[in-house]
C-alpha positions in Angstrom: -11.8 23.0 84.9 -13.6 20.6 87.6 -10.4 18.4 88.7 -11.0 15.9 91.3 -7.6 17.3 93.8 -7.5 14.9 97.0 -4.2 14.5 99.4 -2.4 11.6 100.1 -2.8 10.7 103.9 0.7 9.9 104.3 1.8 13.3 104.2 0.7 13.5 107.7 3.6 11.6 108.2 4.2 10.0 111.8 0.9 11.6 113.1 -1.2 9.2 110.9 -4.5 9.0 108.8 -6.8 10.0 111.9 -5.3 13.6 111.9 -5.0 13.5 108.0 -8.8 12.9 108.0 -9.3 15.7 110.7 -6.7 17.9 109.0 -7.5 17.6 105.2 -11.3 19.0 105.1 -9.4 22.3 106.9 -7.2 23.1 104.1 -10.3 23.3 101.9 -10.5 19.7 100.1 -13.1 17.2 100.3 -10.7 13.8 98.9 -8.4 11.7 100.1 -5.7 9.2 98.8 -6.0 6.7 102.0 -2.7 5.6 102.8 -2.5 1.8 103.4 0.9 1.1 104.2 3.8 2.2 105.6 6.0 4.5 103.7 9.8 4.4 103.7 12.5 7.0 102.3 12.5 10.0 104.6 8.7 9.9 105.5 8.5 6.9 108.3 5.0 6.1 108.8 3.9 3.4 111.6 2.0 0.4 110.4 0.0 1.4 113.7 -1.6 4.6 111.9 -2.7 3.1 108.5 -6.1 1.5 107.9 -5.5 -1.9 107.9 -6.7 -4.6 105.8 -8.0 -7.0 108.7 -10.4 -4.8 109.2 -13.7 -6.7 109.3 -17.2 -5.3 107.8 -18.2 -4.1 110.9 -15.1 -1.3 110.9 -15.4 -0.8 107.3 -18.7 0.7 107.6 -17.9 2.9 110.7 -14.6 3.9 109.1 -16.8 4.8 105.8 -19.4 6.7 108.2 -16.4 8.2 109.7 -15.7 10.0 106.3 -18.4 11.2 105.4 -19.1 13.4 108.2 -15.8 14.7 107.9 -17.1 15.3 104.3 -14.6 13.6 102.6 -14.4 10.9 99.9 -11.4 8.3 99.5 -10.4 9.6 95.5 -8.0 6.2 95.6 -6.4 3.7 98.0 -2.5 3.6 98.2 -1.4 -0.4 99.1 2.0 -2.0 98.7 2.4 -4.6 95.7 6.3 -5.4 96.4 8.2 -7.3 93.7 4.9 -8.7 92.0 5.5 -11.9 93.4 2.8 -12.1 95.8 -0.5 -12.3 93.4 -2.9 -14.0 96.1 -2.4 -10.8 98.8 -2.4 -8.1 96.6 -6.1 -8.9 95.2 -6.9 -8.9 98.9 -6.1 -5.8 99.6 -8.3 -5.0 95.8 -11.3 -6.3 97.4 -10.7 -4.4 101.1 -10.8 -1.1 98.4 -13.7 -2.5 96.6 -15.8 -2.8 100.4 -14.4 1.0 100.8 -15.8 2.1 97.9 -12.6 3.5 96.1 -11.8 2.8 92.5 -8.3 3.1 92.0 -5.6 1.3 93.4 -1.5 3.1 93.5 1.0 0.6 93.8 4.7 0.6 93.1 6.4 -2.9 92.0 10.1 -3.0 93.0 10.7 -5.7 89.7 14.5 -4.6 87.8 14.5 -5.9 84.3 18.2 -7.5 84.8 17.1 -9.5 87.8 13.7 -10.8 87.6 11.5 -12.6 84.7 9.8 -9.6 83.5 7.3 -12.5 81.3 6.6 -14.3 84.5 5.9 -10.9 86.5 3.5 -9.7 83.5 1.9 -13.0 83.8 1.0 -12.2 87.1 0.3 -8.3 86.6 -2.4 -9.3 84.5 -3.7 -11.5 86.5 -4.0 -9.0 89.4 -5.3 -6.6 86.3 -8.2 -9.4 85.9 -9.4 -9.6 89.2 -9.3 -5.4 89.8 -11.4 -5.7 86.4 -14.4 -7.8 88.5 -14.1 -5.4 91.1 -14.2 -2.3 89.0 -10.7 -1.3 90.3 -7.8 0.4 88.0 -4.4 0.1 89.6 -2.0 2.9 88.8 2.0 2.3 89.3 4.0 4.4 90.6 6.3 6.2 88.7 9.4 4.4 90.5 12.7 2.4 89.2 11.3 -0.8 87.9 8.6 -1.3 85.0 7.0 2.7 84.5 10.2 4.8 85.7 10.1 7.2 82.5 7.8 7.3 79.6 9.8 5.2 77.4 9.4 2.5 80.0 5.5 3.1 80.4 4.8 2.9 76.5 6.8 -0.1 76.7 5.3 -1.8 79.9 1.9 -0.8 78.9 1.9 -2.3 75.1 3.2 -5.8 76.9 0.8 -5.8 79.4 -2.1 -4.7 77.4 -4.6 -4.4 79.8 -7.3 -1.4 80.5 -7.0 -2.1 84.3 -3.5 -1.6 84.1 -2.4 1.6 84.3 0.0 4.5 85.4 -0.3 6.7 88.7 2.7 9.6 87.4 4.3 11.9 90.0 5.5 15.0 88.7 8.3 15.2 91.0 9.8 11.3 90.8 9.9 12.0 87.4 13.1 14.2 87.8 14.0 12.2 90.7 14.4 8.6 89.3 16.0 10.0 85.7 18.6 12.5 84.4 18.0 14.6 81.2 13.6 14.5 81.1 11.2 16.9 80.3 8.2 17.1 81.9 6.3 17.9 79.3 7.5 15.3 76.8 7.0 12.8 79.7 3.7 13.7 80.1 2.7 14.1 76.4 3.6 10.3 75.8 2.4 9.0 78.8 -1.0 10.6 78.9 -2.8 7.7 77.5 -2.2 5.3 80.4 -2.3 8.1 83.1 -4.9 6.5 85.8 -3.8 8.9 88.7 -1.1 11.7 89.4 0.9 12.6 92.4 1.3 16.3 92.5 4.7 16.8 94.0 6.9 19.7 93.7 11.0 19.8 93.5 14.0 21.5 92.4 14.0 18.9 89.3 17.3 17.2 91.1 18.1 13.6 90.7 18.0 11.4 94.5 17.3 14.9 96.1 14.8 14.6 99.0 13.3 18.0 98.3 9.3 18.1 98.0 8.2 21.5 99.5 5.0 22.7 99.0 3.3 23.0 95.7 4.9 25.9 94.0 7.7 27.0 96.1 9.8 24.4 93.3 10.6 24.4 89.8 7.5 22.0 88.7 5.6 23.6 86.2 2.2 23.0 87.9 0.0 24.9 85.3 1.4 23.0 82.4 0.5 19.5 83.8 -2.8 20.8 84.3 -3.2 22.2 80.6 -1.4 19.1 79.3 -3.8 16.4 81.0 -6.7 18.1 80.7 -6.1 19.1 77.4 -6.3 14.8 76.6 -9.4 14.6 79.1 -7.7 13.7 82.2 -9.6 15.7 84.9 -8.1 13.4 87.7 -7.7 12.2 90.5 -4.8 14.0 91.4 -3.5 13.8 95.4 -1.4 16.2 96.5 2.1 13.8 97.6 4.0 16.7 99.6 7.3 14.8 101.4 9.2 17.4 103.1 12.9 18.0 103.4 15.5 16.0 103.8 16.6 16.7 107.5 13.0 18.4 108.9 10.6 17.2 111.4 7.9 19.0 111.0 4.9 19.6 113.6 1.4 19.3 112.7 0.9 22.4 112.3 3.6 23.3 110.3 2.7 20.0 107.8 -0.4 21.5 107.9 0.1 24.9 107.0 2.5 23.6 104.1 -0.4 21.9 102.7 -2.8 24.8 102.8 -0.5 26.9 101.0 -0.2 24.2 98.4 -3.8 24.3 97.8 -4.1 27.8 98.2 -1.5 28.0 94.9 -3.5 25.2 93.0 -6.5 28.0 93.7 -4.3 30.9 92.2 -3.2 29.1 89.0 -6.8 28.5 88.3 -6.7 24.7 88.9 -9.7 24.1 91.3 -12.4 26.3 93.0 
């Protein structure tokens, strides 16, 4: 099967999206999920090391010159959306992916049913979903506490919203780590309709436990997500999401030889060439 496989930027962690850029092409992959913001949890990334969106035409066009003698091509563009409250900034940072050429947007939005006016923050989801329509732009949330934590929540969310530019970005590991008592399988079954982008991101299927090692040396079952979404069409993109360990701090090398033998697994289980 031809999958479109990139890796996130931010799992270069501290050392940033020039040596992610650098680094990525060496482990034998030609796409990238640029990483536009900071990230928090366990993984501290600088604002200093992500592109940013002030960046006039000008850089734009050298930073896009930039990839593609490194060969590779951005497969989406991860920003921050926060509580959905912000509409204005947020389409933005849509047309800064638009001038970059990238099609699909990951986002998380922080929103909890009991405290927020889930009508008013569809309201303005859809009119974030509007404006990424003009620009040809999906946006894919993440698979976080908030409106798409499980697959009851993301058949729910996406019959309200009801909008094709609206979609789900669903990482394989969150899934165990944001609910007790889920099947991957049945998750990804019922959610495969609104699945824009995944997050390939192995664990030991643990609630709250910061453990994302590379691909295959958890308990995901890596080979059935594959057969699953490509059995409905899905062919990607899917970006490689590997966090670490609680506790590790890791040199570039080492984050670098962790992702090699990710994709060097995704080879053997007959997922890419």
């Amino acid at each position: 099967m031809n999958n479109t496989i990139g890796c996130f930027t931010n799992c270069y962690g501290k050392y940033g999206v020039e040596e992610a850029l650098k680094n990525i092409p060496k482990i034998g992959l030609k796409y990238a999920e640029l990483g536009l913001k900071a990230h928090g949890g366990y993984l501290v990334i600088p604002e200093s090391k992500v592109p940013s969106t002030s960046m006039d035409d000008a850089e734009i066009a050298k930073f896009k010159d930039r990839l593609r003698n490194l060969g590779l091509t951005p497969c989406s563009g991860n920003i921050a959306l926060g509580d959905g409250s912000e509409v204005g900034p947020f389409k933005s940072k849509l047309d800064f992916l638009k001038k970059m050429g990238i099609k699909t947007a990951v986002t998380s939005v922080s929103h909890k049913d009991s405290t927020a006016d889930r009508k008013g923050l569809f309201k303005k989801l859809r009119e974030i979903g509007d404006h990424a329509a003009g620009l040809g732009v999906v946006v894919a949330f993440e698979t976080h506490p908030g409106i798409v934590q499980n697959a009851d929540e993301i058949l729910k969310t996406m019959k309200e919203l009801n909008h094709r530019n609206l979609r789900v970005n669903f990482d394989t590991a969150n899934i165990y780590y944001y609910n007790e008592g889920v099947d991957l399988e049945d998750q990804l079954k019922r959610a495969a309709p609104y699945i824009a982008h995944v997050h390939l991101k192995d664990s030991r299927k643990n609630p709250k436990e910061w453990y994302f090692p590379a691909l295959g040396d958890g308990l995901i079952d890596f080979p059935m997500v594959f057969r699953t979404l490509n059995g409905v069409g899905f062919t990607g993109p899917f970006s490689m999401e590997i966090e670490g360990i609680a506790g590790e701090d890791l040199t570039l090398d080492q984050i670098q030889a962790r992702l090699k033998k990710s994709v060097d697994y995704l080879r053997k289980i007959g997922v890419m060439g």
